[in-house]
N, C-alpha and C positions, 0 to 999 in steps of 0.2 A: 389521757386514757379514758374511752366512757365507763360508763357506771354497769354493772354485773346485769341488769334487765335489759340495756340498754345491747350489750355484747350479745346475750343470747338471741334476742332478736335479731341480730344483723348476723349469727351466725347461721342461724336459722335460714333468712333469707338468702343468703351466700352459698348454702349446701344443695337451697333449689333450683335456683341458678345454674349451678354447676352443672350438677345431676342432670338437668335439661338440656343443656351444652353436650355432656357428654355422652347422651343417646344422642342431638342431632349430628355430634362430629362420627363419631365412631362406628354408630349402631346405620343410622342413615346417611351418614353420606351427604350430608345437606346442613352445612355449618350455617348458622343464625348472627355469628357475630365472629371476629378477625380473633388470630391465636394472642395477639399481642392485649386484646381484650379479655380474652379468655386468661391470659396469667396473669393480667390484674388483678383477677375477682379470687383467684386463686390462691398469691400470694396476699390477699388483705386476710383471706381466710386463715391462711399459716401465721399471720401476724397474732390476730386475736385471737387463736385456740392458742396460741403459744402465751400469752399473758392469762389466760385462762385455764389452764392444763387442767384442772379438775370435772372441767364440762367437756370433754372431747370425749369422743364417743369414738368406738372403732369403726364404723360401718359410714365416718364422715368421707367425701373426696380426697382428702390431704393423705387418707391411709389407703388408698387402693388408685389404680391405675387405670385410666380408658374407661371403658364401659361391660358390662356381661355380654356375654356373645349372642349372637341372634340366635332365634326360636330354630328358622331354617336350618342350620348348620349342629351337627354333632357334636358336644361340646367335649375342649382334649383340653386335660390338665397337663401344665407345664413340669419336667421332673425337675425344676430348678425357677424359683420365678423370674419372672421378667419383671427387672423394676425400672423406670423410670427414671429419668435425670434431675440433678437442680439446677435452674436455671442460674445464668448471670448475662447481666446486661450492660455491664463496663469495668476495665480495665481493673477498677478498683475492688470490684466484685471477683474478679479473678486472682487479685493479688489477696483477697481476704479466704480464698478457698485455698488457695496455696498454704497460708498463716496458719490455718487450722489444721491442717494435712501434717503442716510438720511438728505442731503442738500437740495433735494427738499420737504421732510418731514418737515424739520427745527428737529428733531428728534436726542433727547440726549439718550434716552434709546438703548438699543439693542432689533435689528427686528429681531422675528421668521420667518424664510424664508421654503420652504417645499423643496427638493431637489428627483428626480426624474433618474431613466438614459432615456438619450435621445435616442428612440428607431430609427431604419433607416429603416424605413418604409414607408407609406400613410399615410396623416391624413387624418380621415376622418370627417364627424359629422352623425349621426346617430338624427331624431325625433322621441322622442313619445307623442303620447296623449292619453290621458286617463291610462298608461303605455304601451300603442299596439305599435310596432315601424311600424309607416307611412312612413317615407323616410331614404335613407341613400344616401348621395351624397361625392363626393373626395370636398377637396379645393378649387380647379381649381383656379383663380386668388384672392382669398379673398373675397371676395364678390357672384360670383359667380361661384359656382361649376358644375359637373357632376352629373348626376342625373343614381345611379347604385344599386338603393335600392334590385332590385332582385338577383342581384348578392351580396349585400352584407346579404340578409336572408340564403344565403349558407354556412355562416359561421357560426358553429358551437357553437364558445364560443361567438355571440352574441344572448343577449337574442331578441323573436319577443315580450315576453312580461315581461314587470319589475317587478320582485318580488316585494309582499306589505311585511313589515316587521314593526311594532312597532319603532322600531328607527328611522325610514327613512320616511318620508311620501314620497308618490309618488305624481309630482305635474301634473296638469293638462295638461303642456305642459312643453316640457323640449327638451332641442337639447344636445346628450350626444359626447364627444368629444373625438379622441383618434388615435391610431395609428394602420389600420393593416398591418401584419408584416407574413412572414416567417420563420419558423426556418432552422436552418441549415442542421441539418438531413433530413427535407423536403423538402428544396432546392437541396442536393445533390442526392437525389431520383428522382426528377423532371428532373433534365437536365441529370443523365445519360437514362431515358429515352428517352428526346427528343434527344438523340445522338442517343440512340439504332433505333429511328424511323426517322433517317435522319434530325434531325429541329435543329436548332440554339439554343443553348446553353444560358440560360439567365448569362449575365455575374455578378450578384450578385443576394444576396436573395430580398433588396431593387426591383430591376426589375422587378424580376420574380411575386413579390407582385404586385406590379404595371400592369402588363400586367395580370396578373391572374385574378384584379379586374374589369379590363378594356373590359373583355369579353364582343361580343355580347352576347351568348348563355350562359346564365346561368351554364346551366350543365356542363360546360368544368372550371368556375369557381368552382363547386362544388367538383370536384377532386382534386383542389388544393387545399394544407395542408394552408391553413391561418388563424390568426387567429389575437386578438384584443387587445390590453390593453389600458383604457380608464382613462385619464390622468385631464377630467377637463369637465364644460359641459357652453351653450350658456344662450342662450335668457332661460326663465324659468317662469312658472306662479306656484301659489299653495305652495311654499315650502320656508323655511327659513332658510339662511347660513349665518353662520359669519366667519368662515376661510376657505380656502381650505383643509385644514386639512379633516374638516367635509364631503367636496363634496366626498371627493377619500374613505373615512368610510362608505358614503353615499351609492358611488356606488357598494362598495363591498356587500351592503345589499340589493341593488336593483338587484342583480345577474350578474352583470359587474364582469370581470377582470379587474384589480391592479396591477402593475407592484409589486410586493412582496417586493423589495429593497428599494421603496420610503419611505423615513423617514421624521421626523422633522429634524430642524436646530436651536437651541437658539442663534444663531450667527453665524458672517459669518465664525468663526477658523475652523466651525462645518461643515460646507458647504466645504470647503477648503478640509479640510480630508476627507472627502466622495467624491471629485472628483479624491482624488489620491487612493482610498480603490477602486471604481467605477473601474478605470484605468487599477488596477492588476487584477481585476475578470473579466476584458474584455474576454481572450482570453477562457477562461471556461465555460463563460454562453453558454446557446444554441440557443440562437439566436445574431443577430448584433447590437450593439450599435455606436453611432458614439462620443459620451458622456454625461453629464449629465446636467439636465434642476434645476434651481434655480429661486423656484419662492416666492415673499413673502406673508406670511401666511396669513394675515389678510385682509378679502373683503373691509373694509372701505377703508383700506390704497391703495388698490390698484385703487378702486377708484378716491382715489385723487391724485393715481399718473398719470393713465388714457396712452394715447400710443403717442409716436412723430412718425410722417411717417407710417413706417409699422411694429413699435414693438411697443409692451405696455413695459411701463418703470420701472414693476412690476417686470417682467422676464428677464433670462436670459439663453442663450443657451451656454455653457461651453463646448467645441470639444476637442476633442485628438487628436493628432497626425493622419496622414491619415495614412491609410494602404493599397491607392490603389493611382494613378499614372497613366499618360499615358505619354510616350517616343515613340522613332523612334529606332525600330530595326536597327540595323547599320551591324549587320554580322552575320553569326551562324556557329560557330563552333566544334568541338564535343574532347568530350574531355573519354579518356579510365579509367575504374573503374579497380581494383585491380582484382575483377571477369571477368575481359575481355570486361565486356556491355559500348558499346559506347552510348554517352548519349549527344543528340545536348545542344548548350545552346545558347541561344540568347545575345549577345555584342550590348549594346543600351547605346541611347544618356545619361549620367546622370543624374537621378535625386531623389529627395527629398523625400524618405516613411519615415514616424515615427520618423524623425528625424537624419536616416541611410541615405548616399547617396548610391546611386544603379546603377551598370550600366552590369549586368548579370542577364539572369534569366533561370530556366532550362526549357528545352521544353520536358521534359520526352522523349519521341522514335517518329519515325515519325508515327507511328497511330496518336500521338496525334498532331502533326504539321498539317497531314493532314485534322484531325476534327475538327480545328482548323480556318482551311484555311490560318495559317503564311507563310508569306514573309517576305523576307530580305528588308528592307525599307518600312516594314509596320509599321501605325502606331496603338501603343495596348496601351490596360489598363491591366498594371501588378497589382500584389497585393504581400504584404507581412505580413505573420501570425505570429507572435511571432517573433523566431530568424531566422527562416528555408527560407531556399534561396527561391527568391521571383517567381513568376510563372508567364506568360501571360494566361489573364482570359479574354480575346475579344480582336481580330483585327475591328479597326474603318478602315471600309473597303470605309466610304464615304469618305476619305482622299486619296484614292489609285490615282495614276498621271498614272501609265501605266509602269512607271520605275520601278517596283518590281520584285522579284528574287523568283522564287521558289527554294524550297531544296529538295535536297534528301541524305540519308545514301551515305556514301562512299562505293564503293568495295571491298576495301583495307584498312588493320588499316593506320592513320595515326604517329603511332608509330611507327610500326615496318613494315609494307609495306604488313603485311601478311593478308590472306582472312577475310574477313567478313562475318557472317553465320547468319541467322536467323535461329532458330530452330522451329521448327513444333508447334502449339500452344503456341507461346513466343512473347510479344510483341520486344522484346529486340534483338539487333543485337550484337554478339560477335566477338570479335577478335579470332582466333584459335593459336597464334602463341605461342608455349611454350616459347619463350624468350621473348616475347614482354616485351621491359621496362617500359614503364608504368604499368602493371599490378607486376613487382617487385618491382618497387618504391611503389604502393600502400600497396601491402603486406606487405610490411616491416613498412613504416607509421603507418599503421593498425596495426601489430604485437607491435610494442614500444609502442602504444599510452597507455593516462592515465588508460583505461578499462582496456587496456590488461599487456603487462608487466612492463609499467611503466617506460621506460628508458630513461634518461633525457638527454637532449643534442643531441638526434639524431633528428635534424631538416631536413625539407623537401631539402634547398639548400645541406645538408651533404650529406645525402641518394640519392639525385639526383649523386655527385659526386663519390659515393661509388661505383654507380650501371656503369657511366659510364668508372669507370679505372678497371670495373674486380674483384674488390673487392669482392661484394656481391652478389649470383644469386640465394640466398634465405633466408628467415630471420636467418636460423641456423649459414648461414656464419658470422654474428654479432658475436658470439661468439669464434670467430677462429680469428680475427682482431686482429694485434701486433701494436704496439707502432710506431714502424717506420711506416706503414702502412698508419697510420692515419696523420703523419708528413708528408708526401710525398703529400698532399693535397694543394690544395689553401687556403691560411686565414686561415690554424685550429693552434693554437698555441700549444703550450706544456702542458700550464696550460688546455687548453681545453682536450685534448688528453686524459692526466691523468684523469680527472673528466667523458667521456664517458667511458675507460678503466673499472672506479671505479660503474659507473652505471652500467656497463653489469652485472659486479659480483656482485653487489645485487639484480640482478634482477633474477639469476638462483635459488633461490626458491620461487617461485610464489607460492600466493592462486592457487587451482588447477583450481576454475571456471576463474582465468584473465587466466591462459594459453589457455584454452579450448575455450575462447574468442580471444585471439590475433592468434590464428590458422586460423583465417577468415573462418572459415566453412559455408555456406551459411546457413540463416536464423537461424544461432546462433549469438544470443545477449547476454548482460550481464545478464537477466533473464534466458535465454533456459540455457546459463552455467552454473549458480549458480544452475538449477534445475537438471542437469545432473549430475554435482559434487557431489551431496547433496545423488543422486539413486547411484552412483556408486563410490567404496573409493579409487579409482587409475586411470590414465590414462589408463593401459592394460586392467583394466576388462572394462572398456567404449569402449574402440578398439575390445573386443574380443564379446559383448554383440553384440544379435540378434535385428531386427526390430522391430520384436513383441516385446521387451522387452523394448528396444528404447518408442516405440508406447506407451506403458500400462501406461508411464508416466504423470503425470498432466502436461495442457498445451502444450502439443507436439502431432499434429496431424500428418499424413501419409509425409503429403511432409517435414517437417521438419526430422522425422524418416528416410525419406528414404536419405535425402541431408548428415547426418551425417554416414550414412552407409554406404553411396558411399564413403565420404570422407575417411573413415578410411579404404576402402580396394582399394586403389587408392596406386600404388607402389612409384611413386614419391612423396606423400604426407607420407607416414613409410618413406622412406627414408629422408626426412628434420626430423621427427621425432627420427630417430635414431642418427641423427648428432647429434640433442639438445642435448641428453642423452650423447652422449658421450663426449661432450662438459662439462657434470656438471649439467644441467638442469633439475632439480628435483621436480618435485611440491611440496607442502603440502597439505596432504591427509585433507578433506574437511571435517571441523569442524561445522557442522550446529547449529546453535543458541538455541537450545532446552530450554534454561533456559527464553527465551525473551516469557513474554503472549500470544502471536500472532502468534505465529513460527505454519507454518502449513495450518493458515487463508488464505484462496482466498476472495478479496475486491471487488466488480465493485460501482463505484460510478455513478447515474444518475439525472438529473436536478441541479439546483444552493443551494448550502447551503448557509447562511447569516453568520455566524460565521466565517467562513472562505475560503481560495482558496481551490479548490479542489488539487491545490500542494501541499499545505499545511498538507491536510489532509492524501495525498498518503503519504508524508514523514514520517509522525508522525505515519501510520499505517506499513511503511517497518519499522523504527527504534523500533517498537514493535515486529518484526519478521513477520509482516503479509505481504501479496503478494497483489498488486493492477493489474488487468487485467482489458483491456477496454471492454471483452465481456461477455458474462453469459455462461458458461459452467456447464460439469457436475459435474467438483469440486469448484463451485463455493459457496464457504459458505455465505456470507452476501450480501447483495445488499442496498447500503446505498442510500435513495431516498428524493435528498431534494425537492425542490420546482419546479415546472414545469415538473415532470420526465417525459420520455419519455416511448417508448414502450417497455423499458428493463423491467418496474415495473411490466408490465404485463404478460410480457417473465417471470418474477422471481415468481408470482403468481402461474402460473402456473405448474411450473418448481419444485412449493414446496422452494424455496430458500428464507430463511430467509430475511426477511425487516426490515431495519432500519431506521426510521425516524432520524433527525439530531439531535432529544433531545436526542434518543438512542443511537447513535453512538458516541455523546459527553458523555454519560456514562461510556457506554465501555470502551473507548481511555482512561477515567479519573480513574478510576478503574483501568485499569490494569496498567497507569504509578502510582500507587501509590503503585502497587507491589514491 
């Protein structure tokens, strides 16, 4: 533990911090540093006031909530505050809030808790009386908020008036509670706009909500896609509850949205699973979650547990892993694709997303560096989405000293020394040089890999070595590699030698779609293959077949048509083609699955299903022979629409394209595995 001087000082510094923090998240709109930072500083704070109890001051962070409301906006006292959550960040964290739950209970039985995901949004609270909604104000510090009741009647999915309904009474006065939010689709709509109109990019959907709500002028609020899901409710006259259970039943009768995924819990094992089921459907739902909220079910109890500081002791705020980050770009260097496209990437300080350490991220081409506004020693909030390399999503340009470094594209590859071209309508800068080595090393990378032929033992360090003794200057030469050859290398042993030797030669007769994939044809993936393979039963009649014929394909529109047509009348690309051949390298003529129930089916899947991930469900619809695509086309046969869907269901109304709700699609699927 430090020494009493030594506490108050870091307390000191800890409360400015925050305080800082909490005008840029709250007040503007313009976070400086990631949430998952932000409750570091926070929780070290709650550590050392708590071994100091004598120095805590009321007017610290750890005892108030967000921030005071802006100048702009009316300020509206809450009749009930609004407190905040406590966080946990593992299993053991949840099992220790449960422990206390029923310690302070004195409670031998097992609590029904209500389990929620935790949206990353506003909260806000919303009045009605009589059921008319009279005010709607943000948080603002817990007690008292923002007063943006006309920007919040612009939203859509909140009601102005509460449905009456038999189950539900409607009470006299009631403050309904909840979070709005942006979806992602609507987020990514929003900010290529503001790029297309010159404006600052909101660096998440959380922001973009935030500032959308925050509007003076209503009307520029009523553009934004926002919308509400309402989690709990205040002060209350008129009405009678005895769990929460019944509030969130309640509001779904009063014409409120319901987060759809909120369940009960008979226990905390129950709660547990649902933070790690919650976890895996993160990256699928369509909007943001940061994790999931555990609260116990029953009003008495919560009563008597009532709140310490600035959490009630009822609930609990369960986070995931962060998926956003702020670092200091340290360098940007660019690195050459097998296609030639050079592609900056930013070299920054390390640090901590999801559990990954990170110290790359790409900056796609300089359009986007420059929309961007990136420097070398700036510092950004990256983000990372599942497994896919992490991206800068805002330079914190209030951090800039003056030493910053602008970039630009090179002239010259850095590979191979040859020009650099931007082509007419292409964001992308290529290399022109026919021998550039990087673009053979990637080919051939590409060419071995798992999708395409599969050949084991050709690692990146090998392939680098192959390419720079002369060996290989395109993927066919794999196949012409002798024994000695391979021995004349650094580190490759004998037993290795043998065992690549023994991979080449299984690998010259490929499924036809891997070959047609490891040929790196642009905008051919393991789908456009398999669909190519499937139209055409040999490599020559797909070499000899027309555009139009190309084109007339499912799936395959003009520029992909036409990227394949070039490719196969491109003399240098027949020519690696005919090495192969002469090599041994034979496909197998392309067997499509006609016996599997599905074989044929085009899927799109839209909003969240409860029953499972939407990986899940793509899997189990390919291993049936059916096709999953993310858009609706004109062969699109089903469009499976779970909860929330978006404007694909309307596109599919339209379109005439069959709808499947989740109880249908769960038929289907069951049905034909039982073929």
């Amino acid at each position: 533990m430090m020494d009493r001087a030594s506490a108050l000082r870091r307390i000191e510094q800890l409360r400015s911090q925050i305080e800082h923090h909490n005008l840029r998240y709250y007040q503007l709109d313009d976070p400086e540093i990631s949430d998952a930072e932000y409750d570091r500083l926070l929780q070290e704070l709650i550590e050392i006031e708590s071994s100091y109890p004598d120095i805590d001051v009321s007017d610290s962070p750890t005892h108030r909530v967000g921030a005071p409301p802006l100048e702009k906006f009316e300020p509206f006292r809450h009749r009930m505050p609004m407190l905040s959550l406590a966080n946990a960040f593992s299993e053991e964290e949840i099992l220790d809030f449960h422990a206390r739950t029923k310690k302070f209970l004195g409670a031998t039985d097992e609590i029904t808790y209500v389990t929620e995901p935790k949206m990353d949004g506003v909260a806000v609270s919303l009045v009605y009386e009589k059921g008319l909604l009279t005010a709607g104000a943000t948080r603002g510090d817990g007690s008292v908020g923002e007063n943006v009741t006309e920007n919040i009647r612009t939203i859509s999915s909140i009601p102005i008036r509460m449905k009456k309904h038999s189950g539900a009474t409607v009470p006299e006065v009631v403050e309904i509670r909840g979070e709005v939010f942006m979806d992602t689709e609507g987020f990514k709509r929003l900010n290529r706009r503001r790029i297309a109109q010159g404006e600052t990019p909101f660096a998440n959907p959380r922001n973009a909500a935030a500032g959308s709500l925050r509007q003076l002028d209503s009307k520029v609020t009523a553009r934004r896609p926002l919308r509400m899901y309402c989690y709990g409710i205040g002060l209350q006259s008129g009405a009678t509850f005895h769990t929460h259970w019944e509030i969130l039943e309640s509001l779904s009768l009063w014409g409120f949205c319901v987060n759809p995924l909120a369940r009960k819990a008979g226990n905390i094992d129950l709660c547990i699973e649902y933070y790690h089921e919650i976890q895996k459907l993160r990256e699928d739902l369509p909007y943001e979650i940061d994790g999931i909220v555990i609260k116990v079910d029953d009003l008495a109890l919560q009563e008597r547990l009532g709140a310490v500081s600035r959490n009630p002791r009822w609930a609990l705020a369960c986070k995931f892993q962060a998926t956003q980050a702020t670092t200091t770009i340290e360098d940007i260097v660019v690195q050459v694709g097998r296609t030639g496209v050079l592609t900056p990437v930013a070299i920054m300080t390390p640090v901590q997303i999801g559990g990954v350490t990170v110290s790359r991220a790409t900056l796609h081409n300089q359009d986007e560096i420059d929309k961007k506004g990136i420097r070398i020693g700036d510092r950004v909030v990256i983000q990372r989405a599942g497994d896919v390399i992490p991206e800068v999503v805002k330079v914190i340009t209030a951090n800039r000293d003056g030493r910053e470094r602008s970039f630009s594209m090179p002239a010259t590859c850095p590979e191979c020394s040859a020009e650099v071209v931007r082509l007419e309508g292409e964001a992308a800068h290529r290399c022109i040089g026919l021998a550039c080595p990087a673009q053979i090393r990637e080919h051939i990378k590409h060419f071995a890999s798992r999708g395409g032929m599969d050949i084991d033992g050709l690692g990146e360090k090998l392939v680098a070595q192959l390419v720079e003794k002369g060996l290989i200057g395109d993927p066919a030469d794999l196949y012409y590699l002798k024994r000695e050859d391979l021995l004349s290398l650094e580190r490759l042993a004998e037993k290795s030698a043998d065992n690549l030797l023994s991979s080449l030669e299984r690998s010259k007769s490929p499924p036809q779609e891997k070959l047609l994939f490891a040929l790196g044809i642009r905008h051919v993936g393991e789908h456009i293959a398999r669909v190519l393979a499937s139209a055409f039963p040999s490599l020559e009649s797909l070499m000899q077949a027309s555009r139009a014929e190309i084109l007339s394909l499912r799936d395959i529109g003009p520029e992909v048509a036409g990227s394949i047509t070039r490719f196969f009348h491109e003399p240098a690309n027949l020519k690696v083609i005919e090495k192969l051949r002469q090599a041994g390298v034979q496909p197998q003529i392309y067997a499509p699955p006609q016996s599997l129930p599905l074989s044929g089916k085009s899927f799109v899947f839209t909003g969240t299903l409860s029953g499972m991930a939407r990986s899940e469900a793509k899997q189990i619809v390919e291993s049936l022979g059916g096709q999953v695509s993310a858009s609706l086309t004109k062969t699109t046969d089903y469009l499976v629409a779970g909860t929330e869907a978006g404007s694909k269901l309307r596109k599919a109304t339209d379109q005439d394209v069959e709808i499947l709700d989740e109880e249908k699609f769960l038929a289907l699927i069951g049905s034909k595995r039982v073929l």
